[in-house]
C-alpha positions as CSV (number, residue, x, y, z in Angstrom):
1,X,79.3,45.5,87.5
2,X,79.5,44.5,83.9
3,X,80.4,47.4,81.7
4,X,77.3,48.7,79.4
5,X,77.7,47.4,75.8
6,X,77.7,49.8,72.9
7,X,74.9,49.7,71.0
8,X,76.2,50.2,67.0
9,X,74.6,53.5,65.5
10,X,72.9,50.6,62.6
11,X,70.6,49.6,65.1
12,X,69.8,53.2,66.4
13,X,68.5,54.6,63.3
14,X,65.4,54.3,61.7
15,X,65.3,52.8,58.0
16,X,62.3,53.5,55.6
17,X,61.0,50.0,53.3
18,X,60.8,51.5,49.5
19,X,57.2,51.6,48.8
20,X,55.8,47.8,48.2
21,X,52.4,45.8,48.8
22,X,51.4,44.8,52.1
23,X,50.0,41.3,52.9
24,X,47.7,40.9,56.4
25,X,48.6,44.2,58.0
26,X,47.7,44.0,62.0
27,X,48.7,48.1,62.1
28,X,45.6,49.3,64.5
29,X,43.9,46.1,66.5
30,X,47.5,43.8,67.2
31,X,46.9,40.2,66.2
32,X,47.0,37.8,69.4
33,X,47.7,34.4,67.4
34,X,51.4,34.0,67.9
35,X,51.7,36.5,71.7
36,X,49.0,36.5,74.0
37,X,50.2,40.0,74.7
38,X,49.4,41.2,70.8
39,X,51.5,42.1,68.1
40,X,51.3,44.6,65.7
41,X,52.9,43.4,61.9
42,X,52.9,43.3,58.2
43,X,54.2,41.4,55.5
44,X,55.4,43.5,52.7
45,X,56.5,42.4,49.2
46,X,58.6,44.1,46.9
47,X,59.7,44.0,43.3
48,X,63.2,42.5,42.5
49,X,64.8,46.8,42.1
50,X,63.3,47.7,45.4
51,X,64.2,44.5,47.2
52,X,67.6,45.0,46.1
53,X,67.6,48.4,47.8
54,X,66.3,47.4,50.9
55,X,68.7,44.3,50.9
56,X,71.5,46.5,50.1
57,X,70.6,49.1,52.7
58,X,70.4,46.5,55.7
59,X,73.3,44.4,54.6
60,X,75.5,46.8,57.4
61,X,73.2,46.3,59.9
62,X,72.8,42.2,59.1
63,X,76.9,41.7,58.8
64,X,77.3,43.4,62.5
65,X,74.3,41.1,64.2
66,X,75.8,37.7,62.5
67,X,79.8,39.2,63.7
68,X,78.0,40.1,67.7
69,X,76.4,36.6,67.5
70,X,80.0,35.1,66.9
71,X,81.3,36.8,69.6
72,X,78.1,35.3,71.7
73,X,78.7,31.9,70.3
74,X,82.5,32.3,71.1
75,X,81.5,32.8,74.7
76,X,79.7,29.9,75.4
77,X,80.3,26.8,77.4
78,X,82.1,23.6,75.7
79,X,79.5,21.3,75.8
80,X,77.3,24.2,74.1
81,X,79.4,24.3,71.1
82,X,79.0,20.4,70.9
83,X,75.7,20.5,70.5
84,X,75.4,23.3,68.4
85,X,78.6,23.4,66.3
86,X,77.6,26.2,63.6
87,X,75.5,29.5,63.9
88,X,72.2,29.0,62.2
89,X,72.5,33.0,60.2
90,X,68.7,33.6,59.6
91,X,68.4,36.1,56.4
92,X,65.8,38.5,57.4
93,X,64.0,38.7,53.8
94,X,62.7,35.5,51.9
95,X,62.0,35.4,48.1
96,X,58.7,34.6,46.7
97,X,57.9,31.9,44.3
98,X,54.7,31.1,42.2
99,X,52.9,27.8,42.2
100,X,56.0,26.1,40.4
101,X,58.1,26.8,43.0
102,X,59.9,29.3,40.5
103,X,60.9,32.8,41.7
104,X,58.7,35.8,40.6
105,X,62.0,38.0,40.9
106,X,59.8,39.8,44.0
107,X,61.2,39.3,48.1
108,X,59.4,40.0,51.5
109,X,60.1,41.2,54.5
110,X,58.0,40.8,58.0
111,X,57.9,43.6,60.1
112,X,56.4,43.2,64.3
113,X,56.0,45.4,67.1
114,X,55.0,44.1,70.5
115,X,51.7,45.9,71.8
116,X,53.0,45.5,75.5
117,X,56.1,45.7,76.8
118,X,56.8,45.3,80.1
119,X,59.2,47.6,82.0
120,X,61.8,46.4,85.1
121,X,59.6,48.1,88.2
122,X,56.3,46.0,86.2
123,X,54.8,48.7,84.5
124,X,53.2,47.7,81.2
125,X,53.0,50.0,78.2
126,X,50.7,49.7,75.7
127,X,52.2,50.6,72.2
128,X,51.4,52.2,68.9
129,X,51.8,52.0,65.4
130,X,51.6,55.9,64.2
131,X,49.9,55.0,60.5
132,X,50.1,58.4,57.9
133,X,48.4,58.9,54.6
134,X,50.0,59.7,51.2
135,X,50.1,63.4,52.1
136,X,52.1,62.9,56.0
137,X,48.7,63.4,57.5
138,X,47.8,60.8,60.2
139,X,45.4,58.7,60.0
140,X,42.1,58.4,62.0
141,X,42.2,54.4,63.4
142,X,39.2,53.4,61.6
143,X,40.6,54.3,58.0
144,X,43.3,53.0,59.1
145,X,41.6,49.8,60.3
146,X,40.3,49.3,56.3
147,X,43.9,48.6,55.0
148,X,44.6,45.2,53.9
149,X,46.1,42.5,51.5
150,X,47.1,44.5,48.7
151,X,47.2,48.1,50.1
152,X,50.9,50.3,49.0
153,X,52.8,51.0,51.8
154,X,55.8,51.9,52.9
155,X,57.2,51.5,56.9
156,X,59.1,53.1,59.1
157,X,61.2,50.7,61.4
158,X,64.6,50.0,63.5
159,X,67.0,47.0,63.0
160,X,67.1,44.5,66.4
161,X,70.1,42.1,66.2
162,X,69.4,38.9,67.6
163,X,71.3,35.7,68.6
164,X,68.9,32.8,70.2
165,X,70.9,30.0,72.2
166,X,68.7,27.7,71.8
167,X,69.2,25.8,68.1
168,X,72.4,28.6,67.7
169,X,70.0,31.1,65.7
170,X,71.1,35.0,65.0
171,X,69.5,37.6,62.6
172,X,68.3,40.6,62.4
173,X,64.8,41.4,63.0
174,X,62.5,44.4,61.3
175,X,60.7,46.5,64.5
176,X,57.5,48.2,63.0
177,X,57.1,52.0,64.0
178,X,55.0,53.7,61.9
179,X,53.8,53.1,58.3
180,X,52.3,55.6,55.5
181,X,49.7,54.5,53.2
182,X,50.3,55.2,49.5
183,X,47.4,53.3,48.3
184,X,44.8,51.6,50.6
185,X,42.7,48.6,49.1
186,X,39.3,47.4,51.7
187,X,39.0,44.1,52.4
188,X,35.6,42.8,51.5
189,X,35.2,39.2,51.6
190,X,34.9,39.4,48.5
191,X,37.2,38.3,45.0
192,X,37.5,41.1,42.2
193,X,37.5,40.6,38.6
194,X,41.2,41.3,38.7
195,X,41.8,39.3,41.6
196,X,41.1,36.5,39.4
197,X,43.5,37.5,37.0
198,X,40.4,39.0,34.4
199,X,41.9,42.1,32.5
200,X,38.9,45.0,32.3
201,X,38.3,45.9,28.5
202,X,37.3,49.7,28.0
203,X,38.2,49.9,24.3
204,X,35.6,49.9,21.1
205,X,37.0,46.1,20.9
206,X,36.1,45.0,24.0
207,X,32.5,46.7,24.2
208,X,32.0,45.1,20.9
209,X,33.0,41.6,22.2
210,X,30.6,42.5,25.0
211,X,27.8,43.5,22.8
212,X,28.4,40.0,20.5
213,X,28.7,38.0,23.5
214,X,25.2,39.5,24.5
215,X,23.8,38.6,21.8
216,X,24.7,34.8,21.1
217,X,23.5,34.8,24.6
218,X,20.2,36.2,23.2
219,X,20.3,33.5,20.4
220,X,21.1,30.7,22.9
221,X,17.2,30.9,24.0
């Protein structure tokens, strides 16, 4: 009987993202798109200080997957290695850029958690994302089910190493377990002024551009 592997205490613990904006979170109803079986996920974005963080902070856990899936890669056949001479090392954050293709100085990260795993004797378990307010308090599913692009979030989630055979791929990847909502913004079909990059004017100079604008428009008929 092969002897049980040690499993390194970076991939035991759970991390906590700074807080950042979330991008399509899936946190209460999984989406079925990419697994039939549903998966819970969310794409967070965060400014270039607290990307740095979270970079920093994972870099342990990202060195130990890519030196395990050497060790992997060392094991394999020959003809293996022939085909796939180098480890494709997948960084598990990716750094936005605007229309340009220039960097905004802002990375994201994807976090996933399966809705069903499936045990050895064929028992299925359905899984949860536990989902918190601002205050620790948990959230009721249908509040819950309002958060989309644009909500403040942080998440709570574990580290999975990963080495893929096939193409030579290893990584790290970010398991979703629970996530607490600083700021929740409601999807409504709908673009805001802001949205469209509009600035709202409150001051005396904006109400009087308001007023003058109302006018011409007066004078226009």
């Amino acid at each position: 009987m092969a002897e049980k592997k040690e499993v390194a205490e970076c991939f035991k613990k759970t991390y906590i993202t700074p807080q950042g904006e979330a991008s399509y979170p899936h946190l209460v109803e999984p989406q079925t798109k990419y697994n039939e079986d549903g998966l819970y996920d969310v794409t967070m974005y965060f400014d270039e200080q607290s990307g740095g963080r979270l970079i920093e902070t994972l870099s342990e856990a990202y060195n130990k997957a890519c030196e395990e899936a050497k060790a992997r890669y060392e094991e394999q056949k020959p003809q293996y290695k022939k085909d796939n001479p180098k480890i494709d090392f997948e960084q598990f954050y990716r750094e936005e850029v605007d229309d340009n293709g220039f960097s905004t100085g802002r990375i994201f990260v994807k976090l996933k958690k399966k809705a069903k795993i499936k045990t050895k004797d064929g028992k299925v378990l359905q899984m949860k994302v536990a989902v918190f307010d601002r205050y620790n308090q948990p959230l009721p599913e249908e509040a819950a089910k309002k958060a989309s692009s644009g909500s403040i979030m942080k998440c709570a989630f574990k580290v999975s190493p990963y080495f893929v055979p096939a193409g030579a791929k290893a990584g790290i990847s970010l398991q979703l377990d629970a996530v607490q909502i600083i700021e929740a913004k409601e999807w409504t079909g709908k673009k805001s002024a802001s949205d469209y990059g509009f600035q709202s004017f409150e001051d005396e100079d904006g109400a009087a551009f308001a007023e003058q604008a109302g006018a011409e428009g007066e004078a226009d008929f």
